[in-house]
C-alpha positions as CSV (number, residue, x, y, z in Angstrom):
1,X,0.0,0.0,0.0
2,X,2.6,2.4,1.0
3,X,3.7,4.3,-2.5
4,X,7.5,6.5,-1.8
5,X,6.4,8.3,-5.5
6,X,3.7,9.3,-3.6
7,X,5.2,10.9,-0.5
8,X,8.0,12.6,-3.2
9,X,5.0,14.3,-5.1
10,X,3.6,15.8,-1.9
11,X,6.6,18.1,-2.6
12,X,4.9,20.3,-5.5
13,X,1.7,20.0,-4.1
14,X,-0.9,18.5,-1.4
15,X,-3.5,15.9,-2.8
16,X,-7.0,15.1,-2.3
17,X,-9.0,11.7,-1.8
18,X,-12.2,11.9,-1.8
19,X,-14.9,8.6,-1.8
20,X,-18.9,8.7,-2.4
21,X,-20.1,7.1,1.4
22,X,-23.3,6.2,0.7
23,X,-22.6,3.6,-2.0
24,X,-21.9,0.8,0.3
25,X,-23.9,0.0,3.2
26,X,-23.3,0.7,6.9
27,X,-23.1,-3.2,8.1
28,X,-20.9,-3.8,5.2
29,X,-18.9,-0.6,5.6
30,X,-18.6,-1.4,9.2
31,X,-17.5,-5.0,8.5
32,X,-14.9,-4.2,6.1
33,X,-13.2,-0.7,8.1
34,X,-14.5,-0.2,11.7
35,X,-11.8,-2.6,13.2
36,X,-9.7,0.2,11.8
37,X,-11.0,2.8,14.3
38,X,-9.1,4.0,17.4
39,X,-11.2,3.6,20.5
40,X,-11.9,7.0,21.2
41,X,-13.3,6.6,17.2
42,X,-14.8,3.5,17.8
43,X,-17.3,5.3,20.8
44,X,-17.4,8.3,18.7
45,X,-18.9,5.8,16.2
46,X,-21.5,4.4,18.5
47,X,-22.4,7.7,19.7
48,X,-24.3,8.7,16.5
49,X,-28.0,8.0,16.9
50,X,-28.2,8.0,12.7
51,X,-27.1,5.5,10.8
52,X,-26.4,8.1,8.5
53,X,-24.2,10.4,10.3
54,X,-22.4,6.5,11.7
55,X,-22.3,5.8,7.8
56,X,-20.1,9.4,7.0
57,X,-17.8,9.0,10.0
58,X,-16.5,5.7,9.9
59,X,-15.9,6.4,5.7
60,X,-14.0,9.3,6.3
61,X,-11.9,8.0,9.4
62,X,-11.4,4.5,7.6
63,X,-10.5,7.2,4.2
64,X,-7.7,9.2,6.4
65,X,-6.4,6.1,7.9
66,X,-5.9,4.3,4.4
67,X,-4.6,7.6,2.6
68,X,-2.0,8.2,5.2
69,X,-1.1,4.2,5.0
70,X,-0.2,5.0,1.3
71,X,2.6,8.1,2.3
72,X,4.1,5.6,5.2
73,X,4.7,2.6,5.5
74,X,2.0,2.0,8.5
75,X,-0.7,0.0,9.1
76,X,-3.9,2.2,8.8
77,X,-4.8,1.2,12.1
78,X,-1.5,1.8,13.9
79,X,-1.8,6.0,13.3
80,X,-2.4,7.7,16.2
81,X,-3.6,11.3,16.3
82,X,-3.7,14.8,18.8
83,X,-5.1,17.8,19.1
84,X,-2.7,21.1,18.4
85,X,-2.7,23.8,20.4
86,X,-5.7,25.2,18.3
87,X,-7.8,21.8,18.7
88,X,-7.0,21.0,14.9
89,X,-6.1,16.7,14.6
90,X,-2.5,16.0,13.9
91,X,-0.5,13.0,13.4
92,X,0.6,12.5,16.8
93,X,4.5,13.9,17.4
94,X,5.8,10.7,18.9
95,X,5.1,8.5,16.0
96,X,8.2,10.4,14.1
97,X,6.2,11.3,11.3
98,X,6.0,15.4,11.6
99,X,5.9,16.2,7.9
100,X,3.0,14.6,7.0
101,X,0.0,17.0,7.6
102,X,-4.0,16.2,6.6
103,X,-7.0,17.5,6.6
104,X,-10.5,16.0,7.0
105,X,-14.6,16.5,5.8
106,X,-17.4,15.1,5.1
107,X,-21.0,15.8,4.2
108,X,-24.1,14.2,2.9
109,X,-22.6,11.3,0.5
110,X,-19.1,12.3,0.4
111,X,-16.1,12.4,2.3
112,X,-12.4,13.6,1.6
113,X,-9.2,14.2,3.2
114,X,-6.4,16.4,1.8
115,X,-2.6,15.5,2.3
116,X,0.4,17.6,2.4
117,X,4.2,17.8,3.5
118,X,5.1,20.4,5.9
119,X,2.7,23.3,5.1
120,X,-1.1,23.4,7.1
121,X,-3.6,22.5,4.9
122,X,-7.6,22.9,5.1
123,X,-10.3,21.0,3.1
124,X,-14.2,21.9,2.7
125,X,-16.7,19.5,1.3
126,X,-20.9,20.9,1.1
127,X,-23.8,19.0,-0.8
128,X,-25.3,22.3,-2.3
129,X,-28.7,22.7,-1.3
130,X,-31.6,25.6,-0.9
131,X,-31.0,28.1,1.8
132,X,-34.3,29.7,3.1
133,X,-31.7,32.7,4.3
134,X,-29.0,32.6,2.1
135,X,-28.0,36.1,1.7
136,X,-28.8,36.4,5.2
137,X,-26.6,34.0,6.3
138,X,-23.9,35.7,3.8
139,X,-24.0,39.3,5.4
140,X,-22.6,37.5,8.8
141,X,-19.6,35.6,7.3
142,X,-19.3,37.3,3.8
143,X,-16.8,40.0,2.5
144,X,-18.1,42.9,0.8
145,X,-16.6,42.1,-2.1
146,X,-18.2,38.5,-1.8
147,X,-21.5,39.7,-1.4
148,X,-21.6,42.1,-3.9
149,X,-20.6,38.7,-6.2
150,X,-23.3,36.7,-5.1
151,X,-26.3,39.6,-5.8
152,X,-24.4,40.3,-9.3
153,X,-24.8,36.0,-10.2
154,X,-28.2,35.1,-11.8
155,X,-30.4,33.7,-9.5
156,X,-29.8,29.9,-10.9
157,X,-26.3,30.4,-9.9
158,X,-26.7,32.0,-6.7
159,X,-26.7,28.4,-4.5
160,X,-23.6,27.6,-6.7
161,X,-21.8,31.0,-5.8
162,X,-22.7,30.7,-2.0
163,X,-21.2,26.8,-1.4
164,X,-18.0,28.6,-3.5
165,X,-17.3,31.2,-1.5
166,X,-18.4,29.0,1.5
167,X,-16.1,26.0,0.8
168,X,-12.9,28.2,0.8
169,X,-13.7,30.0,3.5
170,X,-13.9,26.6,5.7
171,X,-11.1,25.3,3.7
172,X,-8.8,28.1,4.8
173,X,-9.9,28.4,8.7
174,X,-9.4,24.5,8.9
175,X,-6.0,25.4,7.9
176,X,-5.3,27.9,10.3
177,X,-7.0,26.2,12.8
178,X,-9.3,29.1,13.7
179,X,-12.0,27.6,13.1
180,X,-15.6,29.7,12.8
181,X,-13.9,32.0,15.7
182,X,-11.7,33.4,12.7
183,X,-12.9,37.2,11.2
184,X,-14.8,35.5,8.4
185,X,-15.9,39.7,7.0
186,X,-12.1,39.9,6.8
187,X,-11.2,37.1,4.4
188,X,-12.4,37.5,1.1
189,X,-12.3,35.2,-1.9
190,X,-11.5,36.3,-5.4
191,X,-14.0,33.6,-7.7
192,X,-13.7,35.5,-10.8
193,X,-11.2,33.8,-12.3
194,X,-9.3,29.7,-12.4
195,X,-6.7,31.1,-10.3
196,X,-8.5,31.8,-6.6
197,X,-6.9,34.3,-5.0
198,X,-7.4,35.2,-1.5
199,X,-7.1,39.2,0.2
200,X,-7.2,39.8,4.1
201,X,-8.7,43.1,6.0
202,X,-6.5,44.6,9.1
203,X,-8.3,42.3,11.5
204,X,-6.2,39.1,9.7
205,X,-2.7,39.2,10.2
206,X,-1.9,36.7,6.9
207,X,0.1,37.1,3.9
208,X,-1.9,36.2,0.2
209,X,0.9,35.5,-1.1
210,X,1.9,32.5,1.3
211,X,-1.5,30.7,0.1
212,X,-2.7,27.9,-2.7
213,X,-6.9,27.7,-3.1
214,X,-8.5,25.6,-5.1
215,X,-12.0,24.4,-6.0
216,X,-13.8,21.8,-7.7
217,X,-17.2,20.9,-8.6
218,X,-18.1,17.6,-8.2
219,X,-21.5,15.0,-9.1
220,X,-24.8,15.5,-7.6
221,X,-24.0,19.3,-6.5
222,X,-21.3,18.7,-4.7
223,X,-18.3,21.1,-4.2
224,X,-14.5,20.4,-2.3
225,X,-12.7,23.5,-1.7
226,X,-8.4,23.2,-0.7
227,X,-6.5,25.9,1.1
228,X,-2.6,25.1,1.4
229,X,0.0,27.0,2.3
230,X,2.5,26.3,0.1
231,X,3.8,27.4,-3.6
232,X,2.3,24.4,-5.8
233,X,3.9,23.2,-8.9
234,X,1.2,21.9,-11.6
235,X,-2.4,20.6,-10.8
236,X,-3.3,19.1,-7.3
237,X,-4.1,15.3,-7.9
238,X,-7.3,14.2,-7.3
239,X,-7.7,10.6,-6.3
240,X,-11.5,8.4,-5.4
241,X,-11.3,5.9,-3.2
242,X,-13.5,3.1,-4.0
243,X,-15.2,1.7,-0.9
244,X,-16.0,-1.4,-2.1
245,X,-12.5,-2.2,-3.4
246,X,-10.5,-5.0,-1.8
């Protein structure tokens, strides 16, 4: 499993795996991966009352721990993780493993980590869907400059434009490790064009410069934003995991 051309390309730029989680079900899912689970992860498991929300956990934990199985060579279930000083999950510091960083989301059908060498990294996944207070919702967290892009968009494309904007956003506080306490007014996307850029108000002390964001589109409205901290060299690889493979 463990792939060295793997771990060397992490040097131009992070990579994404991603997997659809509702196309196997939860006892076979569980048969196949939950034995991979930590036991803090195994309770967390049991704590869901939904077989849904059970079904989306234990895809993207089993996801993580197979994705970082293929940059060392570990058994996925012999990782061990910890909380920074910001709460954000690391690879714990006594395994010897401090390069490796990751990232981790899920939503309604899909899951996806992001993987990177020595830079914090952040990734965002939504299931785009009808807001009953969209631009609302947008005044509290949006940018000026982002909301003014939102009214300008035609009124099919405003849901699109919102999960944009919204997906980087969480993308680059997961990176930072700020979380939702970050001054989300203060960080403001730049959509317009392939290349994202990103521009910071005086509450953020961050450099643009220091930052890769990008942002895909995926099937059945979904949308996975990255935010990386590093200087990439040609396109971020994209890689679905199969659940149902052996």
């Amino acid at each position: 499993m463990h792939d060295p051309a793997l771990l060397a390309a992490l040097e131009r730029q992070p990579h994404v795996w991603y997997a659809w989680s509702e196309r196997m079900p939860l006892p076979a899912l569980a048969e196949r991966y939950l034995s991979l689970l930590d036991a803090e992860e195994t309770a967390r498991y049991h704590r869901f009352y939904f077989d849904k929300d059970r079904q989306h956990y234990l895809a993207a934990h089993a996801l993580l721990r197979l994705t970082l199985s293929r940059y060392a060579p570990l058994h996925p279930q012999a990782w061990r993780f910890e909380r920074g000083a910001k709460g954000k999950p690391d690879i714990a510091a006594d395994m010897g493993l401090p390069r490796l960083r990751f990232n981790l989301s899920h939503t309604q059908g899909l899951v996806a980590c992001v993987i990177a060498l020595d830079c914090r990294c952040g990734i965002d996944v939504e299931h785009q869907r009808s807001m009953r207070d969209m631009h609302g919702v947008a005044e509290t967290v949006f940018s000026t400059a982002e909301i003014a892009w939102l009214r300008t968009q035609p009124e099919e494309k405003q849901a699109e434009t919102f999960f944009t904007f919204w997906t980087l956003k969480e993308a680059y506080i997961k990176a930072t490790g700020e979380g939702l306490s970050a001054p989300l007014q203060n960080i403001s996307f730049d959509i317009a064009n392939p290349s994202i850029a990103v521009t910071f108000g005086q509450a953020v002390a961050d450099e643009t410069a220091h930052w890769t964001l990008q942002h895909w589109k995926l099937a059945n409205g979904h949308q996975l934003a990255v935010a990386a901290d590093m200087r990439t060299i040609g396109a971020t690889q994209m890689h679905e995991w199969d659940l149902s493979a052996k």
